[in-house]
Backbone as numpy.savetxt, mean C-alpha at the origin, in Angstrom:
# Nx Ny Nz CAx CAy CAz Cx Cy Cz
-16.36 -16.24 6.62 -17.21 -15.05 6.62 -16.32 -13.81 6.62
-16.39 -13.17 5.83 -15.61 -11.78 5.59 -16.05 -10.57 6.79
-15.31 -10.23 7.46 -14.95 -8.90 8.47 -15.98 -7.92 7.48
-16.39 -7.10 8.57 -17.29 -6.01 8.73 -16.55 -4.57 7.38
-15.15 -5.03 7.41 -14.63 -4.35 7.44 -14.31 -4.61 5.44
-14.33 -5.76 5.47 -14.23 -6.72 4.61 -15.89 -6.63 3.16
-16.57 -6.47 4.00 -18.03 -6.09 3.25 -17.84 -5.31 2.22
-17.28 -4.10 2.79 -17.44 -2.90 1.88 -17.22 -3.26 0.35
-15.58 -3.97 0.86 -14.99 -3.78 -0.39 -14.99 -5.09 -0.82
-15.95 -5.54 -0.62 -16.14 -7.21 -1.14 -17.78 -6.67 -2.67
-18.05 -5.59 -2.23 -19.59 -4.78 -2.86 -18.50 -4.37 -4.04
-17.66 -3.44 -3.57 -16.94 -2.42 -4.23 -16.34 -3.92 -5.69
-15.55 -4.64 -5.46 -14.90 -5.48 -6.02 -16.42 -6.07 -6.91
-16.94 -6.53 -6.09 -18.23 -7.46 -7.22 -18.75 -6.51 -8.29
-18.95 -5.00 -7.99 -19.33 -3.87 -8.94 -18.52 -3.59 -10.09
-16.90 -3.86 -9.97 -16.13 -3.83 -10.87 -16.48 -4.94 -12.01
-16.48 -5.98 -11.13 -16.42 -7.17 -11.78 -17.63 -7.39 -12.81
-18.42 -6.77 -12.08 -19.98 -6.65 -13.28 -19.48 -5.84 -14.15
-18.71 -4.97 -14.21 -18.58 -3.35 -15.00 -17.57 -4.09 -16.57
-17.04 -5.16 -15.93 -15.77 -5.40 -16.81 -16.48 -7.05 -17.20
-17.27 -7.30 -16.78 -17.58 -8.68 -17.35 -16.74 -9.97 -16.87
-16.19 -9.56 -15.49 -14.80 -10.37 -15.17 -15.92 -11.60 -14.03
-15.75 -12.77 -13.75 -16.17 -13.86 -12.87 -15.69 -13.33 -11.43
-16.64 -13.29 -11.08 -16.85 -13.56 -9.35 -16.09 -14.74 -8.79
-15.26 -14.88 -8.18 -14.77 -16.64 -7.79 -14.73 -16.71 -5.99
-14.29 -17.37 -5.70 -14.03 -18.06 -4.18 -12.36 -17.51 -4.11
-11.81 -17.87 -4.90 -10.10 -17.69 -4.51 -10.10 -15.73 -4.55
-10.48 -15.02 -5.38 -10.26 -14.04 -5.38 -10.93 -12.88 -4.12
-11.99 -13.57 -3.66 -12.75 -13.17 -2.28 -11.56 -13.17 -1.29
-11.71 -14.86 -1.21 -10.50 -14.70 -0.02 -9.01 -14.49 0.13
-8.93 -13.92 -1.42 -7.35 -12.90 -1.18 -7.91 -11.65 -1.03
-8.78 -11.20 -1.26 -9.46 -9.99 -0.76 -9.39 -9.95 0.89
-10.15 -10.73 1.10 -10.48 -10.86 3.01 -9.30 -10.39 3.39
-8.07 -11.82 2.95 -7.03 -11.78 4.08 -6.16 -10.49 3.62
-6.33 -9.67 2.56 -5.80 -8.27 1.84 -6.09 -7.18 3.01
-7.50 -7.16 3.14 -7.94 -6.37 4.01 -7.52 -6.55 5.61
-7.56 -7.47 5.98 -7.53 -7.98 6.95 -5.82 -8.07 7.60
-5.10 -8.24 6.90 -3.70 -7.61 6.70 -3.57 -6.32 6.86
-4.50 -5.46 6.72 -4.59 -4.06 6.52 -2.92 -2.97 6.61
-2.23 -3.36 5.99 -0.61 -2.60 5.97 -0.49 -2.99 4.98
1.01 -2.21 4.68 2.16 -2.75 3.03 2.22 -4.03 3.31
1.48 -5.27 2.13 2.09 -6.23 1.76 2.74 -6.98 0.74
3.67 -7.26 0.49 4.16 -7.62 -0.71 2.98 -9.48 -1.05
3.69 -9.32 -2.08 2.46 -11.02 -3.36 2.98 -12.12 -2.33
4.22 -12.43 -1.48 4.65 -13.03 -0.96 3.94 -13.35 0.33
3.81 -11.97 1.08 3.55 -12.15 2.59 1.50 -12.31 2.55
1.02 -11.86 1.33 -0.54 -12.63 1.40 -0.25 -13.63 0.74
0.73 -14.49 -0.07 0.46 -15.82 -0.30 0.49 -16.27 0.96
1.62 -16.38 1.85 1.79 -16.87 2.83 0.39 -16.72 3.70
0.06 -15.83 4.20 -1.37 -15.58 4.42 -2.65 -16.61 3.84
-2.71 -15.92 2.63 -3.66 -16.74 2.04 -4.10 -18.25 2.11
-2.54 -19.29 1.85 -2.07 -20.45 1.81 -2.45 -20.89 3.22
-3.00 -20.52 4.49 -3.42 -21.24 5.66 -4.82 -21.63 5.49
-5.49 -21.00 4.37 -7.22 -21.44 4.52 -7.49 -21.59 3.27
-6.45 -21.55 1.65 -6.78 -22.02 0.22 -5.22 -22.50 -0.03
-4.58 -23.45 0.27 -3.49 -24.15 -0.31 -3.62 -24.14 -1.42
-4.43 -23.89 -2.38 -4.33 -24.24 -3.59 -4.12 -23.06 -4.62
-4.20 -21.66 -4.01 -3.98 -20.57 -4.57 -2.45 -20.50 -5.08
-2.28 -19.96 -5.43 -0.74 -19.75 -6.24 -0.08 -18.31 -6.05
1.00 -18.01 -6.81 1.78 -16.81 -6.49 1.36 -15.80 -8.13
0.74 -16.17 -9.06 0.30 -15.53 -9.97 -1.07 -15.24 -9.83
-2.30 -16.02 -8.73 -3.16 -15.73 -9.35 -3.04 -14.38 -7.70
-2.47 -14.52 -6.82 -2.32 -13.31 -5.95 -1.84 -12.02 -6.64
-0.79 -12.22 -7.40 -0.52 -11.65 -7.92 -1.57 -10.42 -9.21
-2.10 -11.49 -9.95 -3.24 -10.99 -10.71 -4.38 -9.91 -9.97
-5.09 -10.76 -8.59 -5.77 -10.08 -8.03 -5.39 -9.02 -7.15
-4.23 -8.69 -6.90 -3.58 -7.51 -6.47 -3.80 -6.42 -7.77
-3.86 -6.94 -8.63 -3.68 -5.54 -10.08 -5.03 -5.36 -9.80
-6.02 -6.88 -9.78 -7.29 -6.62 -10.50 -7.93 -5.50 -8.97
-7.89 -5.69 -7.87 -7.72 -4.96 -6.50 -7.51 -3.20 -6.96
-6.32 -3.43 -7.48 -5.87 -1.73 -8.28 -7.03 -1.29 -9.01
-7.15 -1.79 -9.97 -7.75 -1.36 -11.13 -9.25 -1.06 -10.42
-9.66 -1.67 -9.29 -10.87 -1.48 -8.82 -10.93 -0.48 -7.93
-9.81 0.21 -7.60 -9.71 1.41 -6.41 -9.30 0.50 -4.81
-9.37 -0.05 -5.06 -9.16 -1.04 -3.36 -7.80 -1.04 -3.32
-6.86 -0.91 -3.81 -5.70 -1.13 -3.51 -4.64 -0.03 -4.14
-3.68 -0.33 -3.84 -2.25 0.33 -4.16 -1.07 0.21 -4.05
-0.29 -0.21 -5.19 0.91 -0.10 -5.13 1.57 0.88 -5.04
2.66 -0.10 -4.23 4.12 1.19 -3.86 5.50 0.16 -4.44
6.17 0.57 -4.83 7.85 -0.39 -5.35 8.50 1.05 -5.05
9.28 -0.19 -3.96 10.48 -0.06 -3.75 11.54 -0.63 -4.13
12.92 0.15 -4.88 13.75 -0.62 -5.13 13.11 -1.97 -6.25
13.11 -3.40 -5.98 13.13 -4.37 -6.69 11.48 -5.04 -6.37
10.99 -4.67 -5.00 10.26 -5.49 -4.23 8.72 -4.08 -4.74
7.20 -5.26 -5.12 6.29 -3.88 -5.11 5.33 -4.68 -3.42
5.05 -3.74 -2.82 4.15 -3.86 -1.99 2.38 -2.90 -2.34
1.54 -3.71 -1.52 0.55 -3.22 -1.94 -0.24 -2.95 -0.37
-0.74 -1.56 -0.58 -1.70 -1.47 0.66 -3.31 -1.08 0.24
-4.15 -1.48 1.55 -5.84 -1.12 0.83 -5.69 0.38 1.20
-6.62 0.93 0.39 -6.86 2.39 0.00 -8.43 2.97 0.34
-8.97 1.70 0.14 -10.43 2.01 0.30 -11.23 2.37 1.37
-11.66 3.60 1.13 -12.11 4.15 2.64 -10.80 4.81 3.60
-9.92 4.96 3.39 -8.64 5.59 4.14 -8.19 7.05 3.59
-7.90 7.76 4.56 -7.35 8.75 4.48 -5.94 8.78 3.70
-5.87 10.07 3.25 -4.22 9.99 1.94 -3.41 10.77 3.30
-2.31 9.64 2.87 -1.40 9.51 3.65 0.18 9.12 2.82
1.43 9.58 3.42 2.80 9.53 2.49 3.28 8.19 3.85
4.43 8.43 3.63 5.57 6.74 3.57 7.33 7.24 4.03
7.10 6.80 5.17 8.84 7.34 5.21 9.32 5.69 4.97
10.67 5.07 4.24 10.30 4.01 4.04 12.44 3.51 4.55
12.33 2.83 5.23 13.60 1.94 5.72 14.57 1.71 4.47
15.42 2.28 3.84 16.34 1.87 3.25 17.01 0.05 3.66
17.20 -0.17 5.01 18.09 -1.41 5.24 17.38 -2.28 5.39
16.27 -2.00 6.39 14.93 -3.04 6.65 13.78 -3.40 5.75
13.12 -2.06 5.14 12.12 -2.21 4.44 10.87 -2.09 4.86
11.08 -1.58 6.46 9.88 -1.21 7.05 9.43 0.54 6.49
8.05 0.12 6.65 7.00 1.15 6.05 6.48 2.00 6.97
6.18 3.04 7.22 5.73 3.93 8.20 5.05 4.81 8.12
3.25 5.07 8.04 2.80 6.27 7.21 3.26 7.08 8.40
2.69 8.48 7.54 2.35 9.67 8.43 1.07 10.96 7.41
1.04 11.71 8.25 -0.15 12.56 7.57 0.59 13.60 8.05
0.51 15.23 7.41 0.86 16.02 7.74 -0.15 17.18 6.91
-0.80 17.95 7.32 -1.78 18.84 7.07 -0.80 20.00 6.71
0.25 20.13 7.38 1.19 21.31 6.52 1.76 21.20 5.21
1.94 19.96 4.89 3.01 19.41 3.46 1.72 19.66 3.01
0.49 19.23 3.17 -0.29 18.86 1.92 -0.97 20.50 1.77
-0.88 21.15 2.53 -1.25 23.03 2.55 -0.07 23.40 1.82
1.01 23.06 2.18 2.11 23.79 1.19 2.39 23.38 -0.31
2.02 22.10 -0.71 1.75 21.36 -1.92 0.77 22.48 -2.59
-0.71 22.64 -2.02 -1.79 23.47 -2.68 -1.14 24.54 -3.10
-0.63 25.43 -1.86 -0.55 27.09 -2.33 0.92 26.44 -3.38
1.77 25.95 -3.54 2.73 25.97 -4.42 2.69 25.82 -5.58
1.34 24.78 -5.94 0.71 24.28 -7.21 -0.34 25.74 -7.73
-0.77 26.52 -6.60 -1.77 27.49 -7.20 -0.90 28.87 -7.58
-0.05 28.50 -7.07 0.96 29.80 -7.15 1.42 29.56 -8.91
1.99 28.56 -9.10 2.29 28.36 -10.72 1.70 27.96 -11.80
0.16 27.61 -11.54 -0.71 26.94 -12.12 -1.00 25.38 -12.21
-0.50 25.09 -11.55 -0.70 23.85 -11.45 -1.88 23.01 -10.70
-2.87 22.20 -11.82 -3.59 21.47 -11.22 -3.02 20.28 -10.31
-3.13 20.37 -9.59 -2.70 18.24 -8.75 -3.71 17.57 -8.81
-3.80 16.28 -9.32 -4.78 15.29 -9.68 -4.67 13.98 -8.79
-3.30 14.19 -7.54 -2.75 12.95 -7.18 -1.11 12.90 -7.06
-0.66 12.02 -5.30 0.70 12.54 -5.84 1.00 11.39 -4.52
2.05 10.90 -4.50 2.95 10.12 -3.47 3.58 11.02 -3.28
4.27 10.48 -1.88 5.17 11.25 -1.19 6.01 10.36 -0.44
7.19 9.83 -0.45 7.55 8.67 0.30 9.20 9.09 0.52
9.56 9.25 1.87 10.77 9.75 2.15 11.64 8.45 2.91
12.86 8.35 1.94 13.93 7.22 2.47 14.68 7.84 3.84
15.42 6.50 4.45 16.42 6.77 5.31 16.36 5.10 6.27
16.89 5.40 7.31 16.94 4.69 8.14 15.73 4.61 9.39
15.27 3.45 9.81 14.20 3.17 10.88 15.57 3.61 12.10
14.67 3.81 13.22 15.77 4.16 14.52 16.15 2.79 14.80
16.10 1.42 14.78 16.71 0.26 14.94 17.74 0.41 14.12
17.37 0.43 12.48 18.95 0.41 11.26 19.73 1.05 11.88
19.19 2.50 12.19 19.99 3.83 12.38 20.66 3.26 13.76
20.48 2.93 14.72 21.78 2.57 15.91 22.23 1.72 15.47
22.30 0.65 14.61 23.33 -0.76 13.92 24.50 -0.02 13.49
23.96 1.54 12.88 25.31 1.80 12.02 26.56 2.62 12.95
28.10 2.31 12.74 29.02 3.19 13.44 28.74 4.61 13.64
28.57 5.01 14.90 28.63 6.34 14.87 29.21 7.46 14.59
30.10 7.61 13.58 30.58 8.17 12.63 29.80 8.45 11.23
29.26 7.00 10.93 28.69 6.80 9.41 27.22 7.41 10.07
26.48 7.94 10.97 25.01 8.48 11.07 25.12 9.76 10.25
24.00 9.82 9.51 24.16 11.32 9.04 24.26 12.26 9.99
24.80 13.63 10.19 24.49 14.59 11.17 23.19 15.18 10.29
22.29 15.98 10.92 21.16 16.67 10.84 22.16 18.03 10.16
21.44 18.33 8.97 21.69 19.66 8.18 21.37 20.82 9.30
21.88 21.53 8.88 22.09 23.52 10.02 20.83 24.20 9.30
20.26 24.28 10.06 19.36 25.24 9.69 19.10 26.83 10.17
């Protein structure tokens, strides 16, 4: 039985699927569920693994597939990093950017009401419409960041 949470976008997904003429199935529900239900960055790997406790029989392409088909329906979103793409749900969530672990690969939102005020007036200042935009800032998690010699830490720029 799919989470409360799980409903929404179980409606949202079947509406696509009518729109595009695409089959309704059992395997693609419950990479949905455990998608949602995961609710963070996951890479095709960490919901197979997921998935594979309650449909052994799912595979690493057809997760794969329904992660795009997920996109294409608004429920989801990719992010790639480097070599690796991770995907988080979108649906119903607030827009939010990504400071993202260079060594680890851990993900970290944040929201900031000033970046996204200073984005507007900067875009209205030159004409610029914004239609949509990531924002995802590298570096080190504070775990990486004490592994490294204290010499090699960046110092903080002078302001």
């Amino acid at each position: 039985m799919p989470s409360p949470a799980a409903r929404a976008e179980r409606e949202v997904l079947a509406a696509h699927l009518v729109r595009h003429r695409l089959k309704r199935s059992a395997q693609r529900e419950a990479i949905l569920d455990a998608f949602v239900k995961a609710g963070h960055h996951v890479s095709v790997e960490d919901l197979l693994t997921i998935v594979r406790h309650r449909r052994p029989e799912v595979g690493r392409t057809t997760i794969y597939r329904t992660l795009k088909l997920l996109q294409k329906a608004g429920l989801a979103s990719e992010l790639v990093f480097g070599n690796e793409a991770r995907f988080e749900p979108v649906w119903n969530r607030d827009h939010h950017d990504h400071f993202v672990c260079v060594a680890c690969g851990a993900i970290f939102e944040f929201r900031s009401p000033e970046i996204e005020r200073q984005q507007e007036e900067i875009a209205a200042r030159i004409g610029f419409e914004i239609e949509g935009h990531r924002h995802h800032v590298f570096g080190r998690c504070r775990s990486c960041a004490a592994k490294l010699p204290r010499e090699a830490r960046a110092k903080p720029a002078p302001r």
